[in-house]
N, CA, C and O of each residue as an XYZ file, in Angstrom:
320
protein
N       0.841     -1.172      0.000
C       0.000      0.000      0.000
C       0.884      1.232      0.000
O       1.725      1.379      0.887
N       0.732      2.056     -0.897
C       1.752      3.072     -0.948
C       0.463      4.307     -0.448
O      -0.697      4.258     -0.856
N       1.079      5.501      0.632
C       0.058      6.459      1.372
C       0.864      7.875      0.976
O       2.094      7.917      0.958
N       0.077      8.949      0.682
C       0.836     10.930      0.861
C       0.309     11.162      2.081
O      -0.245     10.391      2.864
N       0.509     12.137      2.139
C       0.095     12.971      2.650
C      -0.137     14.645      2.319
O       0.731     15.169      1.620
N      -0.812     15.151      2.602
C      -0.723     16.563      1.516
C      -1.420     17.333      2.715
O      -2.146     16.660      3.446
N      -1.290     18.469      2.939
C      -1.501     19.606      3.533
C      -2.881     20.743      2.324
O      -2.671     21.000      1.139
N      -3.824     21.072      2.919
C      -4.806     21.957      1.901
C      -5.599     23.299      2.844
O      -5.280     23.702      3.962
N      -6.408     23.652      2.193
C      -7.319     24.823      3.025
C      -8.558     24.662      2.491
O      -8.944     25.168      1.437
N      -9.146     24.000      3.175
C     -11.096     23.902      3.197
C     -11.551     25.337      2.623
O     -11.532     26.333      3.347
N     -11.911     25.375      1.438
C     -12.527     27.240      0.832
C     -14.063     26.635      0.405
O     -14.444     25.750     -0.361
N     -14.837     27.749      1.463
C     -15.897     27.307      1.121
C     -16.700     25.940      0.923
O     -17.598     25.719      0.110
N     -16.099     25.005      1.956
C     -16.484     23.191      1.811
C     -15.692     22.719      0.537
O     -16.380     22.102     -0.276
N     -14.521     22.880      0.256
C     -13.798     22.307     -0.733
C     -12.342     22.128     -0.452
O     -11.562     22.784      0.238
N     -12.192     21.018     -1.206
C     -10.547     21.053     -0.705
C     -10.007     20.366     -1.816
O     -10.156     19.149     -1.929
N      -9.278     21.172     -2.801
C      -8.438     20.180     -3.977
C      -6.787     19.451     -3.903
O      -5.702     20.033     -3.889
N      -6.959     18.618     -3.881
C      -5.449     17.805     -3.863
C      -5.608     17.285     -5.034
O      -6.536     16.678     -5.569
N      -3.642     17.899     -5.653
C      -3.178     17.102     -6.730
C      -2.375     15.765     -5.989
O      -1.552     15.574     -5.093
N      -3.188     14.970     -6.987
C      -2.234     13.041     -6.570
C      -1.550     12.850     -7.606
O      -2.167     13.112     -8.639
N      -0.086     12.348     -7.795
C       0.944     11.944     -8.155
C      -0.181     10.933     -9.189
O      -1.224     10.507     -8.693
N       0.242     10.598    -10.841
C      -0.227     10.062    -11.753
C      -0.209      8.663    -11.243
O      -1.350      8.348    -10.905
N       0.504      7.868    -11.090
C      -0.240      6.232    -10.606
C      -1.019      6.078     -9.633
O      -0.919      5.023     -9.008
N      -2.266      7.316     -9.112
C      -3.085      7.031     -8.348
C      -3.995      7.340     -9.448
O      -5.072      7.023     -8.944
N      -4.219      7.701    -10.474
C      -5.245      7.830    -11.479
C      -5.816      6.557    -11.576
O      -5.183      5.533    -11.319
N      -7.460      6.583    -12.082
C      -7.932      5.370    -11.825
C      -8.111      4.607    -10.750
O      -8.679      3.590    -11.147
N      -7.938      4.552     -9.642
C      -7.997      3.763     -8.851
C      -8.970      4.431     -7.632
O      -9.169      5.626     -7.411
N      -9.469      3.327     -6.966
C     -10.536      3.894     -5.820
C      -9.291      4.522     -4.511
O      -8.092      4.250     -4.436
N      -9.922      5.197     -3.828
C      -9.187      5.825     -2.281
C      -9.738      5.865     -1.603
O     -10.944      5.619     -1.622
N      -9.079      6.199     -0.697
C      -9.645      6.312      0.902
C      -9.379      7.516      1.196
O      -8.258      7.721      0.731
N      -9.700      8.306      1.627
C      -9.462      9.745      2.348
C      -9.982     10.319      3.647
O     -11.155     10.426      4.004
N      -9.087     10.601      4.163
C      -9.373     10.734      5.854
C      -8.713     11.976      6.016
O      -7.502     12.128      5.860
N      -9.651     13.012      6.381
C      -9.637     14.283      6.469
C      -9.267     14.537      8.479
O     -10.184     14.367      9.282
N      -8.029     14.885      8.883
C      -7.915     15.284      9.623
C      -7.977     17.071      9.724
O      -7.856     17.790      8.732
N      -8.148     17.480     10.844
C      -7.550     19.314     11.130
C      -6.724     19.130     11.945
O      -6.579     18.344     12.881
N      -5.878     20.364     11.284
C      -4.231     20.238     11.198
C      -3.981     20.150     13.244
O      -3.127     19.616     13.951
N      -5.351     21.061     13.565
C      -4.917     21.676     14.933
C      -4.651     19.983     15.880
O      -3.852     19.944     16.816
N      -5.260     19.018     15.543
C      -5.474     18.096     16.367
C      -4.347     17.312     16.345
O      -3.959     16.713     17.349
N      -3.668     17.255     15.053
C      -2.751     16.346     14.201
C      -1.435     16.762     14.691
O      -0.391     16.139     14.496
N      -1.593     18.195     15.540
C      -0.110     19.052     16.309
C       0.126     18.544     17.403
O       1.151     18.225     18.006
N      -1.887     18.466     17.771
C      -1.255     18.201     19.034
C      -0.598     16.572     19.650
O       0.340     16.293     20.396
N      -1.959     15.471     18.667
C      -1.177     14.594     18.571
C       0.292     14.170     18.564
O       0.774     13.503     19.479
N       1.098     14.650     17.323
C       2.646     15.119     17.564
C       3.575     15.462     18.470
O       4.707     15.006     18.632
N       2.907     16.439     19.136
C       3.440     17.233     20.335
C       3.372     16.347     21.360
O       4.304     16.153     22.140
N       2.261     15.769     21.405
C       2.005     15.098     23.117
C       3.124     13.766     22.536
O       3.967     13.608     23.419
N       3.347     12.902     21.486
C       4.081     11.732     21.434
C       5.471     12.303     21.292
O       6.338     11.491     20.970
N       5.882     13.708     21.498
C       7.235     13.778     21.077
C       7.748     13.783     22.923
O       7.012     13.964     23.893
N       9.243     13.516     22.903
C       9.972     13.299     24.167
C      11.077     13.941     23.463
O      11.607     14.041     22.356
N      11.196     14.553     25.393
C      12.772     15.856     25.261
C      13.573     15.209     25.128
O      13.317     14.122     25.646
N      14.763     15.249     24.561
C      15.693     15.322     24.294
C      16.461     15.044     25.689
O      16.967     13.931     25.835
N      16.609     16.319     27.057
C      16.587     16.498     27.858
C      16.776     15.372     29.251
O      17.490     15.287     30.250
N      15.358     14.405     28.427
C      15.111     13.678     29.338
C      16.207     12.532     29.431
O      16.383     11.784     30.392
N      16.913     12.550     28.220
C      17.918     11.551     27.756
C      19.193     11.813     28.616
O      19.904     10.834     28.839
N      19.547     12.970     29.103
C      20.254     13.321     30.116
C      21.094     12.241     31.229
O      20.490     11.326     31.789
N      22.240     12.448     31.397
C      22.435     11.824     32.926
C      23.938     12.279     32.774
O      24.494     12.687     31.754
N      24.549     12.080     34.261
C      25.645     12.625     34.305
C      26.907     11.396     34.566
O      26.661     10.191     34.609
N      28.097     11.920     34.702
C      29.099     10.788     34.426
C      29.757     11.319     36.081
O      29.628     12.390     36.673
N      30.462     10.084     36.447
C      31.243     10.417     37.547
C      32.211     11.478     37.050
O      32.203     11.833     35.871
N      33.009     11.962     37.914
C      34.414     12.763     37.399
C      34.943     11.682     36.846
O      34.707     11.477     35.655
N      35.855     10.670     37.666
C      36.546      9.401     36.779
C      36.296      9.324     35.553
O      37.045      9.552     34.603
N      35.078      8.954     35.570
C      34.499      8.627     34.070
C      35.096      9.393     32.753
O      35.774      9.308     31.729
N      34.172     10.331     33.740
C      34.747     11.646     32.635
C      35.647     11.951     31.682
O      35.720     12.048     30.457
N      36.788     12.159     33.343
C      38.536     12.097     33.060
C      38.453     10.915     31.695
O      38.374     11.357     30.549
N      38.477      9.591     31.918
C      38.568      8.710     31.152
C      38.150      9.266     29.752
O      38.743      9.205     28.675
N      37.485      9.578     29.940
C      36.613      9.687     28.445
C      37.103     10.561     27.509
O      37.370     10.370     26.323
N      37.236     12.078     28.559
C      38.332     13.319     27.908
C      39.966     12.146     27.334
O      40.354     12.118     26.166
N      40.454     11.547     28.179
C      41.816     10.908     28.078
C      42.122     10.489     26.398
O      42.995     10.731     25.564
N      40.598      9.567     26.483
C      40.631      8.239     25.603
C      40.437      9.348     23.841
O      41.011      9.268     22.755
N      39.470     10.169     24.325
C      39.287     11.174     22.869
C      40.477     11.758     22.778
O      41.198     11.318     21.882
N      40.915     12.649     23.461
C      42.539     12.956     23.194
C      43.236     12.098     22.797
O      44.151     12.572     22.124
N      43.273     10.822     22.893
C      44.714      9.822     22.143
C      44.203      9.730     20.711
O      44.875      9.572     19.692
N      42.913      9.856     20.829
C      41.913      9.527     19.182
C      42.374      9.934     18.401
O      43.008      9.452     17.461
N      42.007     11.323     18.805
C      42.432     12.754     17.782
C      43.744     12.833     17.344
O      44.015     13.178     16.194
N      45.143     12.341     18.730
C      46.417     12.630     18.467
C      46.464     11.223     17.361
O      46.822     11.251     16.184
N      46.203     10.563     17.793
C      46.361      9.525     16.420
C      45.633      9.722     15.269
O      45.955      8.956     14.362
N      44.821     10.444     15.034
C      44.094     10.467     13.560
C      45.227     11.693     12.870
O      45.471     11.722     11.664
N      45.868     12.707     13.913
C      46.449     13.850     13.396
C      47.738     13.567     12.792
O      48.282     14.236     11.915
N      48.276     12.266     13.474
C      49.625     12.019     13.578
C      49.537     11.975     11.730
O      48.705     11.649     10.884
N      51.281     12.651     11.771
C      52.246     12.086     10.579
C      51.821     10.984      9.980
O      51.432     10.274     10.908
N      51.707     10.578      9.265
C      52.257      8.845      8.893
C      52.886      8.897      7.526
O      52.760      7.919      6.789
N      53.571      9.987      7.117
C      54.368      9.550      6.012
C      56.281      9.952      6.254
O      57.093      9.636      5.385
């Protein structure tokens, strides 16, 4: 099943969508949402970023700063 989606403006009880030519001929389905509901839907299933958060010991840290510094000095190094 191949699906669009298309964005329009109801004028006067009408709403025209152009469909891509291999939907010519064929029966559809059309399910008219408003946009306002379809945001909020969106909005309420989206998660911060934020929440992904957490912190590292110092150790850790240190380690981590250490291990990227040798990275870098080895990707920079000479090799010819």
């Amino acid at each position: 099943m191949q699906a669009i989606k298309r964005y329009g403006v109801v004028n006067q009880g009408l709403l025209i969508l152009y469909l891509p030519q291999e939907f010519d001929m064929q029966e559809m389905q059309v399910i008219i949402l408003p946009l306002e509901k379809e945001n909020a839907i969106i909005q309420k299933n989206k998660f911060r970023l934020s929440s992904l958060k957490s912190t590292l010991k110092d150790e850790t840290e240190i380690s981590i700063d250490a291990k990227l510094k040798s990275l870098r000095a080895e990707w920079e190094r000479n090799i010819l």
